[in-house]
Backbone as a ProteinNet text record, in pm:
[ID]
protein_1_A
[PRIMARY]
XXXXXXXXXXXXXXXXXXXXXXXXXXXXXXXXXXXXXXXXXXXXXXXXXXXXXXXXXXXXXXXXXXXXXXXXXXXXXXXXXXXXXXXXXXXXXXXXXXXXXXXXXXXXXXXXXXXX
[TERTIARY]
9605	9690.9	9610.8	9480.5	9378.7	9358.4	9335.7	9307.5	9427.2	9553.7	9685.8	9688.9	9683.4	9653.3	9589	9417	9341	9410.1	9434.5	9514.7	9593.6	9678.7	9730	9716.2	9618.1	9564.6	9475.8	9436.6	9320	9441.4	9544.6	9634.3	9699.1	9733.8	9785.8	9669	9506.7	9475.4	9413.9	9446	9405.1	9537.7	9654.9	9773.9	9756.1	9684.3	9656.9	9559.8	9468.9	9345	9423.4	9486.3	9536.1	9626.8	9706.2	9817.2	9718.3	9601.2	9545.2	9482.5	9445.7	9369.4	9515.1	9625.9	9692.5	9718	9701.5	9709.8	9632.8	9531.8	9361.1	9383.5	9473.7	9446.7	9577.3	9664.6	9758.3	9699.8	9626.6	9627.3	9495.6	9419	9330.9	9403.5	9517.8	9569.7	9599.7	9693.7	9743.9	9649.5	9508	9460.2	9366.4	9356	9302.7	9435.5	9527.1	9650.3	9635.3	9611.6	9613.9	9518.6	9394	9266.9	9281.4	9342.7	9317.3	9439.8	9575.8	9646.2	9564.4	9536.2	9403	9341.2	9288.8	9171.6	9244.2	9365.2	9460.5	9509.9	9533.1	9564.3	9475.3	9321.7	9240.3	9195.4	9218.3	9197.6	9281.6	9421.2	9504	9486.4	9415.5	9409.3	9297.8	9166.2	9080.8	9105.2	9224	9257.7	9353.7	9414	9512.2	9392.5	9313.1	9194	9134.8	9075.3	9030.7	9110.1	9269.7	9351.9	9360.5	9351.4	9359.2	9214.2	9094.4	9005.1	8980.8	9061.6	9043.1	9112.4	9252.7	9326.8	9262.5	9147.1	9088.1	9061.3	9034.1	8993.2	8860.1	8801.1	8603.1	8573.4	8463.4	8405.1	8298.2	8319.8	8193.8	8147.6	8038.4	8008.6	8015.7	7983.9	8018.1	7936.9	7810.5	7724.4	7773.3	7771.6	7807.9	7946.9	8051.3	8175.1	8128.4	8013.4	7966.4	7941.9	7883	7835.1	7923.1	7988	8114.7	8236.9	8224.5	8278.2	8205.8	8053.5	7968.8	7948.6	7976.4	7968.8	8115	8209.4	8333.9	8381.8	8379.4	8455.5	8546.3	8673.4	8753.5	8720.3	8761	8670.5	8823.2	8763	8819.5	8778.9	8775.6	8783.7	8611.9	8626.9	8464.3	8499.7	8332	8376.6	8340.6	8316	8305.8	8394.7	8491.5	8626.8	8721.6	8723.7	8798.2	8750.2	8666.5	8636.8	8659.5	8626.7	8645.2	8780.1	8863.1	9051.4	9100.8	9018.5	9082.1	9001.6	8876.7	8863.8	8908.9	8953.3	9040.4	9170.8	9265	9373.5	9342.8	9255.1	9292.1	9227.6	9186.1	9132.7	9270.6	9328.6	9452.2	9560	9558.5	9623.9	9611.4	9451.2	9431.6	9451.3	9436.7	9496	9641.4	9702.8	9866.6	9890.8	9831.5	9849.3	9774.2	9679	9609.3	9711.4	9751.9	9864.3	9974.9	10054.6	10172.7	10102.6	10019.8	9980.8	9953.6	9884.5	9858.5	10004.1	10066.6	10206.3	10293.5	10270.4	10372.2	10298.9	10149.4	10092.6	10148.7	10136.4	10140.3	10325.9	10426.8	10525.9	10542.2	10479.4	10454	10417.2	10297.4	10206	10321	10378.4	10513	10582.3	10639.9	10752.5	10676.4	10549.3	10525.2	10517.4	10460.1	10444.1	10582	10744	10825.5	10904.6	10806.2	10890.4	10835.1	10662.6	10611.5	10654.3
14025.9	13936.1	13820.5	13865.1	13743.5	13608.6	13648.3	13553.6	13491.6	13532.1	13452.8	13371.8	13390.8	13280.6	13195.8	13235.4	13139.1	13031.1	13079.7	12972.4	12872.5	12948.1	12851.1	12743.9	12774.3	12728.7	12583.6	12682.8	12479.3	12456.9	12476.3	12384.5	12276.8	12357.9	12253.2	12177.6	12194.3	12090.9	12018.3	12031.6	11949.6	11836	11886	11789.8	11684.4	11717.8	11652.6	11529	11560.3	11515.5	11417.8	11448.7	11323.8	11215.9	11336.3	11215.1	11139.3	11160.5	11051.6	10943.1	10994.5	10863.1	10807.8	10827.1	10728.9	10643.8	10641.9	10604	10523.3	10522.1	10470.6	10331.3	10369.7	10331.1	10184	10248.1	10152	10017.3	10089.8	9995.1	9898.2	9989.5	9848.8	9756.6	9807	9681.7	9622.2	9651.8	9551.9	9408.9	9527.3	9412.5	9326	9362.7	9276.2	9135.6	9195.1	9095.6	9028.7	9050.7	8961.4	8826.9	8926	8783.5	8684.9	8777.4	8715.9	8544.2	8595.7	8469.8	8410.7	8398.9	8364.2	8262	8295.1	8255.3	8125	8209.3	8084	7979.7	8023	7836.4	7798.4	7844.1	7752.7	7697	7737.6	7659.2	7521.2	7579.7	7494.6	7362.7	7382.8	7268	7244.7	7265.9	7195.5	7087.4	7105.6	7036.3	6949.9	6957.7	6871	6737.1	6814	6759.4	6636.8	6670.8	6608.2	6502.9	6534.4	6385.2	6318.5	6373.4	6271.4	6204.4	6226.8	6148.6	6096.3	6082	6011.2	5888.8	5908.7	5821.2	5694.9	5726.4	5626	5526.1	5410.9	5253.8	5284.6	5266.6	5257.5	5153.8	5073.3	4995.8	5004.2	4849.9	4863.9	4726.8	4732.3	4567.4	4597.9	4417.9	4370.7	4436.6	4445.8	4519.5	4646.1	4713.1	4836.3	4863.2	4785.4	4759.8	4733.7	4631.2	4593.8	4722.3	4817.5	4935.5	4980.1	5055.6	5123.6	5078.1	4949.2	4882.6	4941	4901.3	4928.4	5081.7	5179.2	5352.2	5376	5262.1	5322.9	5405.9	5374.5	5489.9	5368.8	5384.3	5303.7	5341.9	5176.4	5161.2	5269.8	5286.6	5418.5	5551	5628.8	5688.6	5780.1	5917.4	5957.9	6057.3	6082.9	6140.4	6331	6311.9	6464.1	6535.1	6459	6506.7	6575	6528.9	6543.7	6680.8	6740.6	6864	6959.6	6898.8	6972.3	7033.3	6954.4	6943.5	7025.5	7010.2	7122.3	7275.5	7281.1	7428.4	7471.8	7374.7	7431	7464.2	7355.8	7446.4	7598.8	7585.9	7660.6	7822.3	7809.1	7959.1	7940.2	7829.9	7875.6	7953	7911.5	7971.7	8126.1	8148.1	8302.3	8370.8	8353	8384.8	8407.6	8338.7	8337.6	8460	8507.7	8602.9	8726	8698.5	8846.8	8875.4	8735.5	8843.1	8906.5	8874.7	8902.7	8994.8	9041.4	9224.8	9308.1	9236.2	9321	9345.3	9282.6	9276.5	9401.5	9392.7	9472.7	9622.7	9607	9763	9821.6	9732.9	9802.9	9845.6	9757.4	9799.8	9942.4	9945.2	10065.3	10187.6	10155.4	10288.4	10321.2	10211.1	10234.5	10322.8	10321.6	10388.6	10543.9	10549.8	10712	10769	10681.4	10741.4	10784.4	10644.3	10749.1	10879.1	10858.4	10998	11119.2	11107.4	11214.6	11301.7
10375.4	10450.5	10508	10541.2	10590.8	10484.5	10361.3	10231.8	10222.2	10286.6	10272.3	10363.4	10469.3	10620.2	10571.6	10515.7	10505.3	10433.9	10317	10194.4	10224.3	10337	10409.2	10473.7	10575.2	10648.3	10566.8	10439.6	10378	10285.1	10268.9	10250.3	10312.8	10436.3	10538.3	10572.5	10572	10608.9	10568.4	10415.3	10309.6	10277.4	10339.6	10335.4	10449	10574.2	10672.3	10619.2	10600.6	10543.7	10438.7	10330.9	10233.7	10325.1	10430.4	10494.8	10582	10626.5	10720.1	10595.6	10494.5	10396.1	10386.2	10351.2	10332	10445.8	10542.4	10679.9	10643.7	10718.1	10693.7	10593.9	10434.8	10352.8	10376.5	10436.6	10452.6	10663	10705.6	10744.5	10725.4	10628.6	10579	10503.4	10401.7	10322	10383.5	10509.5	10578.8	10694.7	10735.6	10754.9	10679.3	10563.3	10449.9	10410.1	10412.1	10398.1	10495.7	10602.8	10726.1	10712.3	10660.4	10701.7	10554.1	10450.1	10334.1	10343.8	10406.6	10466.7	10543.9	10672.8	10783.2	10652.8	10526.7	10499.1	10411.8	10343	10275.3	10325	10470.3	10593.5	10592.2	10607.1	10649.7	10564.9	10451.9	10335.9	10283.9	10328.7	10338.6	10449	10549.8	10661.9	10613.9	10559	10476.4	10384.2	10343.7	10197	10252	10364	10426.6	10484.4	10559	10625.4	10514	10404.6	10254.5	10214.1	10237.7	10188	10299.9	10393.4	10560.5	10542.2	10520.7	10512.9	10404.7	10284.4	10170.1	10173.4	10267.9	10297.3	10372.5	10434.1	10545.8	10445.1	10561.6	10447.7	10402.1	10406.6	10314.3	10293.8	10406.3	10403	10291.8	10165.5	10068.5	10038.2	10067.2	10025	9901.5	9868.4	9764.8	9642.6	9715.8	9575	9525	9606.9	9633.1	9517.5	9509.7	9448.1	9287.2	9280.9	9130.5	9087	9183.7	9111.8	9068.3	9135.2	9131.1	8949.3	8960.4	8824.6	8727.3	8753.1	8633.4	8586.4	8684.3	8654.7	8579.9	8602.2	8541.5	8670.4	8790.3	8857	8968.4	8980.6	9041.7	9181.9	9276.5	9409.9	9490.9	9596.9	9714.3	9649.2	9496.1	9487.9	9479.8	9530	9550.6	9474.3	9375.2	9273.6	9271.9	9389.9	9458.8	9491.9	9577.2	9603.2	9567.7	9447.2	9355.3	9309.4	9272	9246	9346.4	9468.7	9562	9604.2	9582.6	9587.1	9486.2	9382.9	9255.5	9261.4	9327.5	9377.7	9480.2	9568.6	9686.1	9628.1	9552.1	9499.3	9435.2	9328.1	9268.8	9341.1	9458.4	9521.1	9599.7	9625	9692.6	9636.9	9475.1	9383.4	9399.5	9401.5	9348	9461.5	9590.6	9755.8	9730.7	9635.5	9685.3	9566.4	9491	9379.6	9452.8	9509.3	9536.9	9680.6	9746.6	9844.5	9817.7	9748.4	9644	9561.9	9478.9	9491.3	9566.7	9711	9834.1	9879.7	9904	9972.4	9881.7	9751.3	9657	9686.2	9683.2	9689.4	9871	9972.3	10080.9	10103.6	10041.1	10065.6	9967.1	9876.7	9804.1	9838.4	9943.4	9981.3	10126.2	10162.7	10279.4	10211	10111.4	10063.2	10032.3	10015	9987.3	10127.4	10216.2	10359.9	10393.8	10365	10435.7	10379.6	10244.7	10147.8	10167.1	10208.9	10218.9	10319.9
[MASK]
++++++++++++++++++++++++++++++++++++++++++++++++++++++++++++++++++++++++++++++++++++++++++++++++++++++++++++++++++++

């Protein structure tokens, strides 16, 4: 009758033990979702930031302008920027996809918590 208790006993607290990892597990997704948005605004006010200062006038003398003709690169535009604007989109891109799987897995791991 003792070996039956026991059995019992690391059952139930081997059910404990899984129900706290899912715990655990659901509120790291959730605060991984948290910072991973956090990280997608600030990325976003970076890139807001980038056309607000591209927009400014730019003082260039005159030489300065010959150059600019002679590289082939049209005057206001910096040719750094521009790369910079298209890796900021496109990690904004992959932020807005990795939250929209975080989001789908945690309403997921919700639904086993309230079934279990």
């Amino acid at each position: 009758m003792g070996d039956l208790g026991d059995m019992i006993d690391g059952e139930f607290q081997l059910r404990e033990a899984q129900e706290q990892r899912r715990l655990e597990e659901h509120e790291y997704q959730s605060i991984r979702l948290e910072l991973v948005i956090g990280y997608r605004q600030t990325l976003a006010d970076l890139q807001t930031g980038n056309r607000r200062a591209e927009k400014k006038p730019q003082l260039r003398s005159a030489i300065g302008e010959m150059l600019h003709m002679t590289k082939g690169v049209a005057p206001g535009k910096v040719g750094g920027q521009e790369t910079e604007e298209e890796k900021i989109s496109i990690l904004i891109d992959q932020l807005n996809k990795d939250i929209l799987v975080s989001t789908k897995h945690l309403s997921s791991s919700m639904d086993l918590l309230i079934d279990f």
